[in-house]
C-alpha positions as CSV (number, residue, x, y, z in Angstrom):
1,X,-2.6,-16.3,7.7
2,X,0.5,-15.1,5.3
3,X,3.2,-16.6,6.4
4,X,6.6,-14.7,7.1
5,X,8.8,-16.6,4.7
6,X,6.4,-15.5,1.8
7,X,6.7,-11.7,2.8
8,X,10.3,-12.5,2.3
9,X,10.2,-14.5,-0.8
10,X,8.2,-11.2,-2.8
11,X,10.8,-9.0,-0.9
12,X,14.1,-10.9,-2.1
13,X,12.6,-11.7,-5.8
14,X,11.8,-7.3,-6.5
15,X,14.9,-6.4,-4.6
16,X,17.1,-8.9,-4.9
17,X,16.7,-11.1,-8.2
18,X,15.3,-8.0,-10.2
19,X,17.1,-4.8,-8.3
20,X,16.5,-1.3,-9.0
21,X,13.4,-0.6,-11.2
22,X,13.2,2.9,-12.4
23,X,11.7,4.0,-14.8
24,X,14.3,4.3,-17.4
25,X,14.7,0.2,-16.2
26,X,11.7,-1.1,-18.6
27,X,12.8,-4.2,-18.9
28,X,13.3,-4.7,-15.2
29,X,9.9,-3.0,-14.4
30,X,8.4,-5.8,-17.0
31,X,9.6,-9.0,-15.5
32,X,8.4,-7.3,-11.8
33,X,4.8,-7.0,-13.5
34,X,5.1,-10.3,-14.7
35,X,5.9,-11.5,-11.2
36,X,3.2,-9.9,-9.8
37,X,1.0,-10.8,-12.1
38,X,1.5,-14.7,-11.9
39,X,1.2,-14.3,-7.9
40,X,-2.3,-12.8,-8.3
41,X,-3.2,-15.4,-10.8
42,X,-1.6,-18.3,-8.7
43,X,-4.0,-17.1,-5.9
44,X,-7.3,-17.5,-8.9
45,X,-7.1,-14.1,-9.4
46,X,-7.8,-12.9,-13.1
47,X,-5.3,-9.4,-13.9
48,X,-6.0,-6.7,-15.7
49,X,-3.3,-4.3,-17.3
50,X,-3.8,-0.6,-17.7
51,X,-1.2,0.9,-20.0
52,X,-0.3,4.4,-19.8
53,X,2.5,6.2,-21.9
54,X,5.2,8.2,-20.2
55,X,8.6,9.8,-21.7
56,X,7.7,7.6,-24.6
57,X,7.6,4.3,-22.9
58,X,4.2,2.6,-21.8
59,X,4.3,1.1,-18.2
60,X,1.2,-1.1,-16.7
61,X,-0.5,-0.8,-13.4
62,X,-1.9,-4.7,-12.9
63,X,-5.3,-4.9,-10.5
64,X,-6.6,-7.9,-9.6
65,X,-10.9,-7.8,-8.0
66,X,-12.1,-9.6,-5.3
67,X,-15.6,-9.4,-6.6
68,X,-18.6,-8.1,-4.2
69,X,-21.6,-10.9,-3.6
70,X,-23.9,-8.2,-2.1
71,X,-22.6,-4.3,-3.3
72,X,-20.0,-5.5,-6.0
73,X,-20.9,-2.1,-7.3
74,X,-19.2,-0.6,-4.2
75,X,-15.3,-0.8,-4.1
76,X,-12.0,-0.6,-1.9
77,X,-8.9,0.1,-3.6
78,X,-5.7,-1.2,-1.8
79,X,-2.3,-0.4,-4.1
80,X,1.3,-0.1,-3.9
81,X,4.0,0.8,-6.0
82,X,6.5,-1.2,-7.5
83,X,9.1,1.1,-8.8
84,X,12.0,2.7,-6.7
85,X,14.5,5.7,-7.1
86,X,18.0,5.0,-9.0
87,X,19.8,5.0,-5.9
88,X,18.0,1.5,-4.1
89,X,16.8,-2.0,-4.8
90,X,13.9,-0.6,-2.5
91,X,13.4,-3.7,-0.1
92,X,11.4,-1.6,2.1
93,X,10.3,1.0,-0.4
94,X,8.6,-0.1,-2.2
95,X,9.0,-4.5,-1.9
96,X,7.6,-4.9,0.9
97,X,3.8,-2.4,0.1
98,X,3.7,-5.3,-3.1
99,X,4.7,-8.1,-0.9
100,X,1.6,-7.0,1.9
101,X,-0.6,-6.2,-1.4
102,X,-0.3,-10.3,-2.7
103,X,-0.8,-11.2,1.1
104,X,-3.8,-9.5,1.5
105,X,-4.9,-11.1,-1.9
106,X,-3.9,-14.4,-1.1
107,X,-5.8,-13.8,2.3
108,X,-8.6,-12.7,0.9
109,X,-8.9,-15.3,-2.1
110,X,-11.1,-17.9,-0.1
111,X,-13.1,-14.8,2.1
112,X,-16.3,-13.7,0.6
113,X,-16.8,-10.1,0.7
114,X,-19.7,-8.1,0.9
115,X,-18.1,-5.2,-1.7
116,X,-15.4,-5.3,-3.9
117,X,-11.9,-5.3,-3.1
118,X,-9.2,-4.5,-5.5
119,X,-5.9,-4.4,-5.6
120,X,-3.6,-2.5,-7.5
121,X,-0.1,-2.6,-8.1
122,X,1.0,1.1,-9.7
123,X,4.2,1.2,-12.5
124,X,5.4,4.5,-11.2
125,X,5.2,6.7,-8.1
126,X,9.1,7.6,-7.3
127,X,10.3,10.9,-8.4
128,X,10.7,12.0,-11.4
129,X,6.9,11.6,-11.3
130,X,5.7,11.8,-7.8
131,X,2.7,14.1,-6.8
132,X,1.9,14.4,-10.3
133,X,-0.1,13.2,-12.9
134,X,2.7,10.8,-14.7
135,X,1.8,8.5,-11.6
136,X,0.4,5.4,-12.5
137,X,-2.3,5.8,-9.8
138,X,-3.3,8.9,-11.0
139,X,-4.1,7.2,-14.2
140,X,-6.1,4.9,-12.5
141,X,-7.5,7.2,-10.2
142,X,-8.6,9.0,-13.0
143,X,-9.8,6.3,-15.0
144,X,-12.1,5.6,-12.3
145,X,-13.6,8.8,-11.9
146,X,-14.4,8.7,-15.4
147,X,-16.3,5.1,-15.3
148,X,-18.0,7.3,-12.4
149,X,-17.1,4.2,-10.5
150,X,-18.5,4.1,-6.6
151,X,-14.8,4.1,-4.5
152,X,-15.5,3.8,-0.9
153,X,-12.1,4.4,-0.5
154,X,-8.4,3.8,-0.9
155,X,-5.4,2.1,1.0
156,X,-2.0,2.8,0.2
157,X,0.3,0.7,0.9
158,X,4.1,2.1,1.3
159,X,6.9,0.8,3.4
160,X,5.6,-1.7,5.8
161,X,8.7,-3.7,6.8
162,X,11.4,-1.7,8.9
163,X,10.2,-1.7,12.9
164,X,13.1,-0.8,15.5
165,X,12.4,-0.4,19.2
166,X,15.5,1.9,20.2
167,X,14.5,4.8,22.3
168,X,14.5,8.1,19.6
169,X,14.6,5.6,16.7
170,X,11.3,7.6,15.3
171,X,11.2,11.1,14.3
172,X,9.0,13.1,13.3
173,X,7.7,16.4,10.6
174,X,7.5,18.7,14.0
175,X,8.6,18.8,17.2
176,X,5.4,18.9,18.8
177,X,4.8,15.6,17.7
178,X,7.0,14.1,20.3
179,X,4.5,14.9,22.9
180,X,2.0,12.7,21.4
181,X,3.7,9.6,19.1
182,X,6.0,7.1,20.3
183,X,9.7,7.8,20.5
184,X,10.4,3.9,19.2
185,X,9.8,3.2,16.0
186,X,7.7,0.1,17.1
187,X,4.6,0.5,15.5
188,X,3.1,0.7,11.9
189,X,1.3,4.2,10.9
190,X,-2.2,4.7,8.7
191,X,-1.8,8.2,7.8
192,X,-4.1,10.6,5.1
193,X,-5.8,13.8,4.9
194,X,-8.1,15.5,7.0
195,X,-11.3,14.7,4.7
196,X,-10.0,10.8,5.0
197,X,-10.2,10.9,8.8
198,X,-13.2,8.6,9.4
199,X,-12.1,5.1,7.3
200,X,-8.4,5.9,8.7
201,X,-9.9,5.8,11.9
202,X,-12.9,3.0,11.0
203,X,-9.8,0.6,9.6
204,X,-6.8,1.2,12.5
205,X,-9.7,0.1,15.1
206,X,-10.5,-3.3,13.4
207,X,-6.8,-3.8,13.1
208,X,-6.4,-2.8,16.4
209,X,-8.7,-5.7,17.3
210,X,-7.1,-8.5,15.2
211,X,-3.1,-8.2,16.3
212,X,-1.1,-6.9,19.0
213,X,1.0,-4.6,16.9
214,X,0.6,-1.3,17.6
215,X,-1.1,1.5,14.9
216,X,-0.4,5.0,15.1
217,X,-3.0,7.2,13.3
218,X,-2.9,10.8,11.5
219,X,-5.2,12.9,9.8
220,X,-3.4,16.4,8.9
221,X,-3.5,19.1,5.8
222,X,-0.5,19.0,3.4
223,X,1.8,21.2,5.4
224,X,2.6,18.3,6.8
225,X,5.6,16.7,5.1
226,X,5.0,13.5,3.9
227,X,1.1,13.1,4.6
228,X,0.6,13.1,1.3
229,X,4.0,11.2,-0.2
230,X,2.2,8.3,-1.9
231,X,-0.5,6.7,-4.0
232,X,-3.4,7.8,-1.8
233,X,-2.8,11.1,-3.5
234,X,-3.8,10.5,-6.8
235,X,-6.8,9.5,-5.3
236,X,-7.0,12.6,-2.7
237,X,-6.9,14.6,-5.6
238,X,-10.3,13.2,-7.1
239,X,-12.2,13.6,-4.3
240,X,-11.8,10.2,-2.8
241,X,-11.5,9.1,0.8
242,X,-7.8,7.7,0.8
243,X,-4.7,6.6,3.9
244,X,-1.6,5.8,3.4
245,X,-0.1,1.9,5.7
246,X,3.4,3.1,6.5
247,X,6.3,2.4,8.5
248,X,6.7,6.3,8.0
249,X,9.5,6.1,5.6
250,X,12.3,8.6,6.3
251,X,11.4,9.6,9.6
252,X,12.4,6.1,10.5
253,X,14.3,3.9,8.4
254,X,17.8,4.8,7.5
255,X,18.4,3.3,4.7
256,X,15.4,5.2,2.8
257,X,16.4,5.3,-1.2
258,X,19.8,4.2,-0.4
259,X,22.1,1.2,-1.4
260,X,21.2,-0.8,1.8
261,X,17.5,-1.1,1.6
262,X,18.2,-4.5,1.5
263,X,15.9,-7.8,2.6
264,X,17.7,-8.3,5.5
265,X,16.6,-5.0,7.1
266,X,12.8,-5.7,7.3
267,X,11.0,-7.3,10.0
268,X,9.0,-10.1,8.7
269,X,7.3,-11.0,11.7
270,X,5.5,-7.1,12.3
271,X,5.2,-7.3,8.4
272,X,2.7,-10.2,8.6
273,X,1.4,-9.0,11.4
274,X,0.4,-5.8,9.3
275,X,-0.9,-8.1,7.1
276,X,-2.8,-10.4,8.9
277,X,-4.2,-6.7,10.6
278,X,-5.3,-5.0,7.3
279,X,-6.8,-8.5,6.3
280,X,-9.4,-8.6,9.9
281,X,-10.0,-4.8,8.9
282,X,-11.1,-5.5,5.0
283,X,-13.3,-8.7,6.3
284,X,-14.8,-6.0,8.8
285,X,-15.4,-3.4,6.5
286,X,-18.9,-3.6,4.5
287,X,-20.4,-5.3,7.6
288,X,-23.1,-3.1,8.0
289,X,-24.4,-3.4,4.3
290,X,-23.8,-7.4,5.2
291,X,-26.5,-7.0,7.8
292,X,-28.7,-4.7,5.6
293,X,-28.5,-6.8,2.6
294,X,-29.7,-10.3,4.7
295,X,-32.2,-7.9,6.5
């Protein structure tokens, strides 16, 4: 399975070598794709570019397709962002989503699938554009509801890597959720709307089956802050079943959009172990049509 020192590697290169990527930071956002891009191919994946124009600059989201043998026509988007905010060289937000979106592509390289798994790696999803259309995965959402393509669903991938097990180390949107979640901020979260609830569910059990880290699940309306505060709502918002992977962002990890979001403050250990988790749960998933398509 994906090693820990390779998590690292991805998180150093877009946080370290590169550093902030913003928007305004084309050029930086253009060697990141570039990276990207030769890790997908390095793992024999072809990559695809979608341009999309914003503030008179074009920007690319780079997907990479684990091609179907049985229901190709049938697909599973998993994405992540790889932009941050001015203020952060975003190790945890958003590094480490890209780094677990090449492992699960490297993982799934040699596995043959019964649908079609793509990943994604979105140009923009950090204010000023977030929860709007100027998202790069609203453009491909959109694009894909156009093709009339057949999403099964969507996995976003945002913040995996900060885990700390002091007591009251996790908060939360309302107080009520103390009496139910963890006070330790031990455990990775698979969060989406209410309409999303059954493959949020269908995917945290598989993981739960694979490793011994610990998944927290929530399906909740929008009046929840921060249900919603990623890719999977670009795709929420064309109809699609969609969760967000997260180490729930600000409700957790200090440093969030701030100078020391730094390599050094992830866990790579629980990071492949979300990895190696999400990668048992896509081998699981399309099972069923598996067994209907031999049958």
């Amino acid at each position: 399975m994906q090693s820990n020192e390779y998590l690292r590697q991805v998180v150093a290169m877009l946080s370290e070598e590169i550093g902030v990527r913003t928007y305004r930071d084309t050029d930086r956002l253009q060697r990141t794709a570039e990276y990207i891009s030769d890790q997908f191919r390095s793992f024999g994946y072809e990559v695809l570019r979608q341009p999309f124009l914003y503030r008179g600059n074009t920007y690319h989201n780079l997907i990479a397709e684990r091609s179907g043998h049985l229901r190709p026509e049938k697909v599973l988007v998993i994405g992540a962002h790889y932009d941050t905010v001015r203020t952060t060289p975003g190790a945890d937000d958003n590094a480490s989503g890209v780094a677990g979106l090449l492992g699960l592509a490297q993982a799934l390289a040699a596995v043959t699938v019964s649908k079609t798994v793509r990943f994604v790696a979105f140009a923009l999803e950090e204010p000023p554009v977030s929860r709007s259309r100027n998202m790069g995965s609203y453009h491909y959402a959109r694009s894909l509801n156009e093709k009339k393509e057949q999403v099964e669903g969507m996995i976003s991938l945002e913040m995996i890597g900060y885990f700390c097990d002091r007591d009251r180390s996790q908060h939360y949107p309302l107080p009520l959720f103390r009496l139910k979640y963890p006070s330790q901020g031990n455990y990775i979260s698979m969060v989406g709307n209410v309409r999303s609830r059954a493959l949020t569910r269908s995917f945290a059990a598989s993981f739960r089956k694979a490793v011994d880290l610990s998944v927290v699940t929530l399906n909740a309306p929008p009046i929840v802050i921060g249900i919603d505060f990623s890719d999977h709502w670009s795709f929420g918002k064309f109809g699609y079943k969609a969760f967000m992977v997260t180490d729930t962002a600000f409700y957790r990890n200090p440093h969030y959009h701030a100078p020391t979001d730094l390599p050094d403050t992830l866990d790579y250990g629980r990071m492949a172990k979300v990895v190696e988790g999400l990668a048992a749960a896509l081998e699981e998933w399309g099972k069923e049509e598996k067994v209907k398509g031999e049958g």
